[in-house]
N, C-alpha and C positions, 0 to 999 in steps of 0.2 A: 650647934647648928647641924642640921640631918643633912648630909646630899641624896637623900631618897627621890626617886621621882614621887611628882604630885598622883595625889590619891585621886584614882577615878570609880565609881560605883555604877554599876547596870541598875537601873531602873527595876523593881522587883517584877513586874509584870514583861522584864526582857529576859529576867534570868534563865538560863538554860537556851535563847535563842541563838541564831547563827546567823549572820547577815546575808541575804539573799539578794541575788545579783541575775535579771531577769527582768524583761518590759524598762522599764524606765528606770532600772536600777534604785535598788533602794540600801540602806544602811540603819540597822538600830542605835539610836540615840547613847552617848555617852557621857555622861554628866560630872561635871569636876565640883567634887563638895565643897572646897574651896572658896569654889568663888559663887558660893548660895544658888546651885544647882542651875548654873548656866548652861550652854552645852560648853563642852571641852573645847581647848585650842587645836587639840588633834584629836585622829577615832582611838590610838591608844597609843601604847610603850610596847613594845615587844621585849619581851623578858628572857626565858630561857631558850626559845626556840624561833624559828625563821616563820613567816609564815608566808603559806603561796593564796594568793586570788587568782579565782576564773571568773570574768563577766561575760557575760553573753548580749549582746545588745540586739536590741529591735530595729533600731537604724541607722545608717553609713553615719561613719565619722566626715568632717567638711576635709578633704583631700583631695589629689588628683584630678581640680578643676567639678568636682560633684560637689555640689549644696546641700547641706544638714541641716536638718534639722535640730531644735533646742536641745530633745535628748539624747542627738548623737554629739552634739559637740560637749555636752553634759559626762556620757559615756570617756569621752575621750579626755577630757579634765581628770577624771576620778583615774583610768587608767594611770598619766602621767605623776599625778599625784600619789598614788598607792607609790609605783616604782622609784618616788624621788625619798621613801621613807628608809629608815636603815631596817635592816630585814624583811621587808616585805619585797617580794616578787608577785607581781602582777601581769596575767594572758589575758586576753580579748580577743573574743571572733565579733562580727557582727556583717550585718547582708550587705550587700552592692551587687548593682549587673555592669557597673563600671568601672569598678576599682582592681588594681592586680594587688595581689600580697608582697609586704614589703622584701627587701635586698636585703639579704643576710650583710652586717657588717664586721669589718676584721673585729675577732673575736669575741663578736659577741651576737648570737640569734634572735632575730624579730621576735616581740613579745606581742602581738596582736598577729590576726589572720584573717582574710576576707572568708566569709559564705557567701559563694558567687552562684550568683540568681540570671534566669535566661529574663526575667520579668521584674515590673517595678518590684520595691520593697512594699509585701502586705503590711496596711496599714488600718485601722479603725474609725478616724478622722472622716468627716464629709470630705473636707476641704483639704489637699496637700499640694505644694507649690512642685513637689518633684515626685509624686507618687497618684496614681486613678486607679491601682490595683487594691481592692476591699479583701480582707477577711472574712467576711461573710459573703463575699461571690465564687470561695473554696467551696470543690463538691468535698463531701467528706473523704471519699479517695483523695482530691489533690490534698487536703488538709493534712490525710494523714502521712503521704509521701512526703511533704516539706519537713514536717516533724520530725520525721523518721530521717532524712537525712540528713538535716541539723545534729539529732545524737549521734548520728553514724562520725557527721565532720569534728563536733566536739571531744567524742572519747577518741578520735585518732591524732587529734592534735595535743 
């Protein structure tokens, strides 16, 4: 009897992919042969090396009294969930105009960070229970300011 971990295979049409972490976060499929091309009980085994995640979220996680929406608290699942894996290390920004960034705790530094907004979080949606700010009522100037400072708060963090 092998103590190998169980065999997982990339889908051929994912081969070469990277999971992209962006809008509503997403993850390429990993399928355990096993068990007749289910999806996997986990996204993988990390083998020789560690590996780091950046997400970027489109909207606030449900904390300090602010209301999330599905794919922030979605966002905030997969964060805790990456970090509870053994080598994986897991960062997150994502917006609020209400949230402060967390307290460093003894010995060990916040793994998430707010992108702090004077204005709701832009949003797509007709209808949002905590958001009236549209993406498409951006002039292309403000469009391209939020963008641009988003990568400026990303590669500095």
């Amino acid at each position: 009897s092998s103590s190998a971990p169980p065999a997982y295979v990339i889908p051929a049409m994912w081969k070469g992919a990277r999971p992209v972490f962006a809008g509503a976060l997403a993850v390429y499929p990993i399928w355990d042969v096993r068990r007749r091309r289910q999806p996997a009980q986990c996204l993988f085994t990390p083998k020789e090396k560690d590996v780091m995640m950046f997400q970027i979220g489109t909207n606030n996680w449900q904390r300090q009294g602010e209301f999330a929406p599905g794919s922030g608290i979605l966002h905030a699942s997969f964060h805790q969930t990456f970090n509870s894996m053994p080598g994986v290390k897991c960062y997150s920004i994502f917006p609020s105009k209400v949230q402060t960034d967390p307290v460093a705790e003894e010995g060990e530094e916040p793994n998430f960070k707010i992108f702090k907004l004077t204005h709701d979080i832009p949003i797509c949606e007709s209808v949002s229970p905590n958001s009236s700010f549209r993406w498409h009522s951006m002039s292309p100037e403000e469009f391209t300011k939020y963008t641009k400072r988003l990568e400026e708060e990303v590669c500095q963090y």
